[in-house]
C-alpha positions as CSV (number, residue, x, y, z in Angstrom):
1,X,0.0,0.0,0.0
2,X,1.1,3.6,-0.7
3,X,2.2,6.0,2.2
4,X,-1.3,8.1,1.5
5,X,-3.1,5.0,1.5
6,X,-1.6,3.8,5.4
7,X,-2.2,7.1,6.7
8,X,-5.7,6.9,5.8
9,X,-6.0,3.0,7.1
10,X,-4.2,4.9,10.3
11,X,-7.1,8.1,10.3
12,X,-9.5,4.8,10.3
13,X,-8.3,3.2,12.9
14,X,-7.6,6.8,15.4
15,X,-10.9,7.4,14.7
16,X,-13.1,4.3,15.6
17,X,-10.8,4.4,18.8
18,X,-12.0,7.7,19.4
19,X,-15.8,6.7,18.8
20,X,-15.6,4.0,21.2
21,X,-14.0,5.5,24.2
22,X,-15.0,8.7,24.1
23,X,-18.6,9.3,25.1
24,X,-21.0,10.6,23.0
25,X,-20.8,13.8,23.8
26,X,-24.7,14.8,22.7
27,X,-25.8,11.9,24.8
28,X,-28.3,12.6,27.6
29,X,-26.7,10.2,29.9
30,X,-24.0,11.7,32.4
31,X,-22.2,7.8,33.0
32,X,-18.7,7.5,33.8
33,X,-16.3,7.4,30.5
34,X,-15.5,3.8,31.7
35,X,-18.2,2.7,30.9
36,X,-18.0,2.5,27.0
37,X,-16.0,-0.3,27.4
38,X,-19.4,-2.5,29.0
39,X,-20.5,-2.7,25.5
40,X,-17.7,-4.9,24.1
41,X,-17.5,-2.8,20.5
42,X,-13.6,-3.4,20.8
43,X,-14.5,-6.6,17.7
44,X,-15.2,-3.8,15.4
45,X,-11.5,-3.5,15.2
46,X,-10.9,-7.2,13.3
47,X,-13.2,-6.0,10.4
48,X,-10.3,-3.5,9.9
49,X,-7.7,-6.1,10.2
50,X,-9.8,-8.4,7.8
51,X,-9.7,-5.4,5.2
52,X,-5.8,-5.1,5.9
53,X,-5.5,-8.5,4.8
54,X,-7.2,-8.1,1.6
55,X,-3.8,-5.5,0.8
56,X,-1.9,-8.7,0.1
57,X,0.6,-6.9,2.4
58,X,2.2,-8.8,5.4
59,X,3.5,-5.5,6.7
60,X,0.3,-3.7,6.1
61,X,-1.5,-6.5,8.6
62,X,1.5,-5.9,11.1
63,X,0.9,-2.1,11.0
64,X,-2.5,-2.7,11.3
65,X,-2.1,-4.8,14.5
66,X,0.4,-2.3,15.8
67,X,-1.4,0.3,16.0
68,X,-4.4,-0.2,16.8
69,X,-2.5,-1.7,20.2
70,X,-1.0,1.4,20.5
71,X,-4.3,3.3,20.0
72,X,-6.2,0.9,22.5
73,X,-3.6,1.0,25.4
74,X,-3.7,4.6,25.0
75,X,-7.4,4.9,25.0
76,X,-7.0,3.0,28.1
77,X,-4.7,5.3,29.8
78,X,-6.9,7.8,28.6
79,X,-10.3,6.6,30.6
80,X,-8.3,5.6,33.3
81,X,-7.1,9.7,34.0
82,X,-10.6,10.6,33.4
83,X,-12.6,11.8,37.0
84,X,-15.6,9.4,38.0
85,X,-18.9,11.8,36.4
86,X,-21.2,10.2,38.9
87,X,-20.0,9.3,42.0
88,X,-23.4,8.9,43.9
89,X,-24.0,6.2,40.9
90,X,-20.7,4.3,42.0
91,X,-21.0,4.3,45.6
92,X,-25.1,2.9,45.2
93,X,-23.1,-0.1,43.6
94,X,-20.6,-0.2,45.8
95,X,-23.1,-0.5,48.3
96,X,-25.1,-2.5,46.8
97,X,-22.6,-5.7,45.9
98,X,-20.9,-5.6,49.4
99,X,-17.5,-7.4,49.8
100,X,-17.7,-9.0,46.1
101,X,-15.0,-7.2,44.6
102,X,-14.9,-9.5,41.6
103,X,-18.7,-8.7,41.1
104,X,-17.8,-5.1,42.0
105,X,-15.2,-5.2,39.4
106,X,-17.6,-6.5,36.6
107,X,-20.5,-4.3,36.6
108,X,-19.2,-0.8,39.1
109,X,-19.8,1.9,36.0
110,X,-15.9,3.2,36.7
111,X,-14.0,-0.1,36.0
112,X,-11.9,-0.5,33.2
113,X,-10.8,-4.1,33.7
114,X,-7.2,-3.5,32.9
115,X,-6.9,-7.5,32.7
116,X,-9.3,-7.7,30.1
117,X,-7.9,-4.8,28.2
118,X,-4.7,-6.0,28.4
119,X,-6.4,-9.6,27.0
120,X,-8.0,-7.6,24.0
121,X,-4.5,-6.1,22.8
122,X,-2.9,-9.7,22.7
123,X,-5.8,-12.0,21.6
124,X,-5.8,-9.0,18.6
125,X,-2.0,-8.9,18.5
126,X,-2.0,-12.7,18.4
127,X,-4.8,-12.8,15.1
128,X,-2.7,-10.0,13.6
129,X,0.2,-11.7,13.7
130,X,-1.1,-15.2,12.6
131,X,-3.2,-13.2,9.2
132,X,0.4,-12.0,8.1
133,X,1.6,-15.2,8.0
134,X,-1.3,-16.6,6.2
135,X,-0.7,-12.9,3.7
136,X,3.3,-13.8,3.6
137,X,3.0,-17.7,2.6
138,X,-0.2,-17.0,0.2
139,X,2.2,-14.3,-0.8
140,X,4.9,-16.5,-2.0
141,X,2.3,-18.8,-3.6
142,X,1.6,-16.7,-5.6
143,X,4.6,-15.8,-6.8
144,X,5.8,-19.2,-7.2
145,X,2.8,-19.6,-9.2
146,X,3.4,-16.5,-11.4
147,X,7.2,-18.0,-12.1
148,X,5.4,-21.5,-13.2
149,X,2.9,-19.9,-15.3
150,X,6.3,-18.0,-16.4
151,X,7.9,-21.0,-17.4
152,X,4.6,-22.5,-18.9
153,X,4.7,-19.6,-21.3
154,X,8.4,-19.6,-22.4
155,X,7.9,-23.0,-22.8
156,X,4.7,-22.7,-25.6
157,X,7.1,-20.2,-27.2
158,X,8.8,-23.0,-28.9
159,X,6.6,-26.1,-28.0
160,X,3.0,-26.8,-29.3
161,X,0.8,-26.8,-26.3
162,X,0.5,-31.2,-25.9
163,X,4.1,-30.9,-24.8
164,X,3.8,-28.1,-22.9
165,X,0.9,-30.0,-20.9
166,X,3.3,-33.0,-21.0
167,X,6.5,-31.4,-20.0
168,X,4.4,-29.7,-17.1
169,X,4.0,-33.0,-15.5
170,X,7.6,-34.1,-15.3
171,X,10.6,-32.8,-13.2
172,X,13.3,-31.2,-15.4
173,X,12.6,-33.4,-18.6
174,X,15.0,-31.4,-20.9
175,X,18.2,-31.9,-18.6
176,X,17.9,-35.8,-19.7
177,X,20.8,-36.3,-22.3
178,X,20.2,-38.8,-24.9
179,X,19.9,-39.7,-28.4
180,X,17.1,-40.2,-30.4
181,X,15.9,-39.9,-34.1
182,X,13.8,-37.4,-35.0
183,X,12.5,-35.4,-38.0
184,X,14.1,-31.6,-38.5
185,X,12.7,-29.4,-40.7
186,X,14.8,-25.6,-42.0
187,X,12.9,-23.4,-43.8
188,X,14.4,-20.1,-45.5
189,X,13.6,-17.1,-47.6
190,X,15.3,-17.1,-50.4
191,X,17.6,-13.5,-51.2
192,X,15.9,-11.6,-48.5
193,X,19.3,-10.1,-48.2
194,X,18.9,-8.2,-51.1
195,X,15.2,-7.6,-50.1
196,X,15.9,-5.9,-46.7
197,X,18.9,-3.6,-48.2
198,X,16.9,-1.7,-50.0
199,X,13.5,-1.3,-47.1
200,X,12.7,0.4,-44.1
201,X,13.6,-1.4,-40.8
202,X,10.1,-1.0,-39.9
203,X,8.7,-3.1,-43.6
204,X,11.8,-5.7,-42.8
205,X,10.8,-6.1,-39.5
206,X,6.9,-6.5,-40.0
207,X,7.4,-8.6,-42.9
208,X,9.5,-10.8,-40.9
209,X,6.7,-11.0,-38.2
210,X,4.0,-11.8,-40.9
211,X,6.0,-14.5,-42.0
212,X,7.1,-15.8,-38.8
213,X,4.0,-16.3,-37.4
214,X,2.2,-18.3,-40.3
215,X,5.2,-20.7,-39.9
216,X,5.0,-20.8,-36.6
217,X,1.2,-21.8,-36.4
218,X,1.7,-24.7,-38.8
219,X,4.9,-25.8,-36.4
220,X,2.6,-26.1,-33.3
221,X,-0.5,-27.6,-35.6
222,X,1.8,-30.5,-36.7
223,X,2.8,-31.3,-33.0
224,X,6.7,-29.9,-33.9
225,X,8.9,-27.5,-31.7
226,X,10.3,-24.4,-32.9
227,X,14.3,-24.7,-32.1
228,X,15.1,-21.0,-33.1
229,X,14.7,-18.0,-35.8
230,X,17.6,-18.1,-38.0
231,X,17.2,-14.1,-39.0
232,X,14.8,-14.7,-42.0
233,X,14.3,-18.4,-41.3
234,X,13.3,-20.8,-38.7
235,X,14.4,-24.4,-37.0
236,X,11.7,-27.2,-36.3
237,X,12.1,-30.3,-34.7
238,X,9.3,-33.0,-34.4
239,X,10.0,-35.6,-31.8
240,X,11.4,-33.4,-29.3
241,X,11.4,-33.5,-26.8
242,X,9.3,-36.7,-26.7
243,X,9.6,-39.3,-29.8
244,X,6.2,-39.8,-31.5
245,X,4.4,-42.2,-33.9
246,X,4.5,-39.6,-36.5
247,X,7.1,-37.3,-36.2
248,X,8.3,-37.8,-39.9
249,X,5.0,-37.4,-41.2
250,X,3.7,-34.4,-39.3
251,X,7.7,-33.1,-40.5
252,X,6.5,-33.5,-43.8
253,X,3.1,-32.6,-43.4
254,X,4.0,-29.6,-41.7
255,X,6.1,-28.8,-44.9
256,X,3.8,-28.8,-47.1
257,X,1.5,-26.3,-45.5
258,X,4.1,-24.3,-44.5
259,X,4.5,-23.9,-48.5
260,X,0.4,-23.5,-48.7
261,X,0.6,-20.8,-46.1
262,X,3.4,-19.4,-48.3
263,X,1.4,-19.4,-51.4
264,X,-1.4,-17.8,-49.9
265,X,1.1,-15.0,-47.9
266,X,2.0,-14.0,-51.4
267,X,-1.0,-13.8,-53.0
268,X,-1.8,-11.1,-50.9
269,X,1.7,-9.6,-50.8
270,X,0.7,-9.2,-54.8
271,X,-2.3,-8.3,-54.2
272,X,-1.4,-5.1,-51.9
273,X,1.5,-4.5,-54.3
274,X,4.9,-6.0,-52.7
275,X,6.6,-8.4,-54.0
276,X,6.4,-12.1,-53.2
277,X,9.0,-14.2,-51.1
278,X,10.6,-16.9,-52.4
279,X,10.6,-19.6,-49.2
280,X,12.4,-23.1,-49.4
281,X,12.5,-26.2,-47.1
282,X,14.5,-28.7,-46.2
283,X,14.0,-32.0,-44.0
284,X,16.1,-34.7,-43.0
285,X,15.2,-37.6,-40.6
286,X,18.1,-39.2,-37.8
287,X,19.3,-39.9,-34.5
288,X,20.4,-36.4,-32.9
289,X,21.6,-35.5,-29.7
290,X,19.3,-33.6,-26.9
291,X,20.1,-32.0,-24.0
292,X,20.2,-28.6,-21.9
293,X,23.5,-26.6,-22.9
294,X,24.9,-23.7,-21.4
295,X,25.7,-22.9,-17.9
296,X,23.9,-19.9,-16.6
297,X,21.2,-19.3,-19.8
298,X,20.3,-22.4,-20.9
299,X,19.2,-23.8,-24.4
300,X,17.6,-26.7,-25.1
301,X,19.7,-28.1,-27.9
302,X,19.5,-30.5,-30.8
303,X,23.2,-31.8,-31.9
304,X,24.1,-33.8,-34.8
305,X,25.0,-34.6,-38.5
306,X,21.1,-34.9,-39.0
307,X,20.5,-31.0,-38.7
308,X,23.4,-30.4,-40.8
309,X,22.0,-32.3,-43.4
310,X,18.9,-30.6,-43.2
311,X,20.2,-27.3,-43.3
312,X,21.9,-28.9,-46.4
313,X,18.7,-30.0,-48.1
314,X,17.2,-26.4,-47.8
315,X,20.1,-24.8,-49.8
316,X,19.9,-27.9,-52.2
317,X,16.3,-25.8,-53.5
318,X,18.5,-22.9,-54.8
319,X,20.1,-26.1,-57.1
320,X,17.3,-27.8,-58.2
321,X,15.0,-25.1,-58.2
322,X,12.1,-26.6,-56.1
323,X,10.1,-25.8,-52.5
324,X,11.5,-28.4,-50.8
325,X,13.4,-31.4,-50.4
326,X,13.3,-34.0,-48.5
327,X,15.9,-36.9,-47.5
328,X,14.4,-40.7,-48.5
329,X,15.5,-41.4,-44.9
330,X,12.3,-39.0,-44.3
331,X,10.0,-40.0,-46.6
332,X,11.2,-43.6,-46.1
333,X,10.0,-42.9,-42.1
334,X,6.3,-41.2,-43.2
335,X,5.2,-44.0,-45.3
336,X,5.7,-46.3,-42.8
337,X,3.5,-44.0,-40.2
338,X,1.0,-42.9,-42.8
339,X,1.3,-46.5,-45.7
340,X,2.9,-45.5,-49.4
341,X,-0.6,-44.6,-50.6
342,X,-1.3,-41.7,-48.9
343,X,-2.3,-38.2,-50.7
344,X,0.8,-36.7,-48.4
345,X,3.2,-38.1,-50.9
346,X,1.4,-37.3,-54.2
347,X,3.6,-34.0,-54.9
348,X,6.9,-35.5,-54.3
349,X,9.0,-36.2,-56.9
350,X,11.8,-39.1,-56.8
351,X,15.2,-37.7,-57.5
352,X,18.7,-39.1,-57.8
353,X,21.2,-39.0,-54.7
354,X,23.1,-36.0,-54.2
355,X,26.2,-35.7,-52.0
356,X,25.4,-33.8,-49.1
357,X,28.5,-32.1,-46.9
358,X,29.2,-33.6,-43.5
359,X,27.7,-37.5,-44.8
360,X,29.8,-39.8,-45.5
361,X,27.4,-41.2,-48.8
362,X,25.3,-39.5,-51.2
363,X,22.0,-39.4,-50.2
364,X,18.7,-40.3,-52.1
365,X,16.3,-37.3,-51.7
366,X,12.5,-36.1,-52.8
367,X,11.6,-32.6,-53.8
368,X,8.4,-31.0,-54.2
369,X,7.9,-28.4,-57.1
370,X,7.1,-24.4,-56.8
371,X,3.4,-23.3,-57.2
């Protein structure tokens, strides 16, 4: 709470101490000032403390119990200095009760029953104490919370939400080392080097966006995981971080409406005037190695001569002048999860095996024609 807003929690509190031991002063009863405490209105004070709780503020429930101690033992102090305004009225009690002092002590208009006073300001002490606790810890919940929901969101930054869900349910999963195959997918626009010399950072940037997010939808509606941007391009992985039964189909899949979304991205791009973007793909399928590197910011990595090779099959488009291609090992893998018939293979085209950098053989690839 601000300063401005204590002070007025503070003005609250003076002044319901002031209404309840000070007597109404347009009364028509003359009764000793002691006797405002007979009517038991010190519980109006844990309403207050109930609202200080609702600050979300440890300290602010403290300050609250503080002072309105301070303002009840003062109040007290206060009474007691006070002169007896009836005394005939005390000594009829008196009188009337005998040797009971207890009694006396209970009902004689001028007692202020220190003891029970002295019980109020602990019992409240005591709750106020106890509340700011119960603030502090629901406190940290929260923020423990906030830092998982945190982590839930950086996480569906580069996984589709299944994993997320999945991953939320294990400790650490991405600090497991190991080796698996999986299906990697590059994708690249093709000279937008030349295209950005000669624009406004703000039209690179936006077009960038536009572009980033259609192939990032298809990503996370194929089950894949974005690994990185790479400036006008993008890393996909499907199979990470958990294998699936079709990681080299939804790979491929995802391919081929990345190129659709493509299509239709420069159709309007046409349509409003700009030029189209020439995007390319490559995918490879292999055994890679996963795990958290880094020692302070971590990355969640994917190592191995099968992401070469992809990146590899992308820049074989430029060569053969096609959308994408696709290593047999891929293709191989798909029509084993999805059976040789399916429509997913109908645009692929069979070519001869081409030597890729960093494998040891040539290797047999597919590629899939421009629009």
């Amino acid at each position: 709470m601000s300063r401005s807003e204590l002070a007025l929690l503070f003005c609250d509190l003076a002044l319901l101490t002031f209404v309840i031991v000070v007597p109404n002063p347009f009364g028509t009863t003359r009764w000793p000032v002691a006797m405002q405490y007979h009517f038991g209105n010190f519980i109006y004070f844990f309403v207050l403390l109930a609202g200080a709780a609702l600050a979300y503020s440890w300290r602010t429930v403290i300050a609250v119990g503080t002072w309105t101690a301070a303002l009840w033992a003062i109040g007290v102090a206060w009474v007691w200095w006070q002169p007896d305004r009836d005394p005939a009225l005390t000594a009829r009690i008196a009188k009337a009760v005998g040797s009971d002092h207890r009694l006396l002590a209970l009902i004689s208009p001028t007692a202020i029953g220190f003891g029970l006073r002295i019980q109020e300001i602990v019992v409240f002490l005591i709750v106020a104490v106890t509340l700011a606790l119960a603030v502090r810890r629901s406190n940290d919940l929260l923020i423990r919370h906030a830092a998982v929901e945190r982590e839930r969101g950086n996480l569906a930054r580069y996984f589709s939400p299944n994993v997320v869900t999945e991953l939320s349910k294990h400790d650490e999963p991405l600090k497991q080392v190991r080796t698996q195959d999986i299906a990697v997918l590059f994708v690249d626009i093709v000279g937008f080097t030349a295209f950005a010399d000669v624009r406004s950072p703000d039209e690179v940037v936006r077009t960038l966006r536009e572009f980033h997010g259609l192939m990032e939808q298809e990503v996370f509606r194929h089950d894949g995981t974005l690994d990185k941007y790479l400036g006008d391009g993008l890393m996909a992985t499907f199979g990470t971080p958990f294998a699936g039964a079709r990681d080299a189909s939804n790979a491929l899949r995802c391919a081929q409406a990345m190129i659709a979304a493509a299509d239709g991205w420069n159709a309007r791009r046409r349509a409003s005037g700009e030029p189209p973007m020439r995007v390319s793909f490559g995918l490879h399928y292999g055994p890679v190695v996963l795990g958290d590197i880094g020692h302070t910011c971590l990355e969640f990595a994917v190592i191995g001569a099968t992401v070469n090779a992809a990146s590899r099959l992308e820049g074989l488009t430029r060569t053969l002048d096609c959308a994408l291609v696709a290593s047999n090992d891929l293709v191989s893998r798909a029509k084993l999860e999805l059976g040789g018939t399916a429509e997913t293979f109908g645009s692929l085209i069979a070519r001869d095996p081409q030597a890729i950098r960093g494998l040891e053989r040539p290797i047999a690839i597919w590629t899939q024609p421009r629009a």
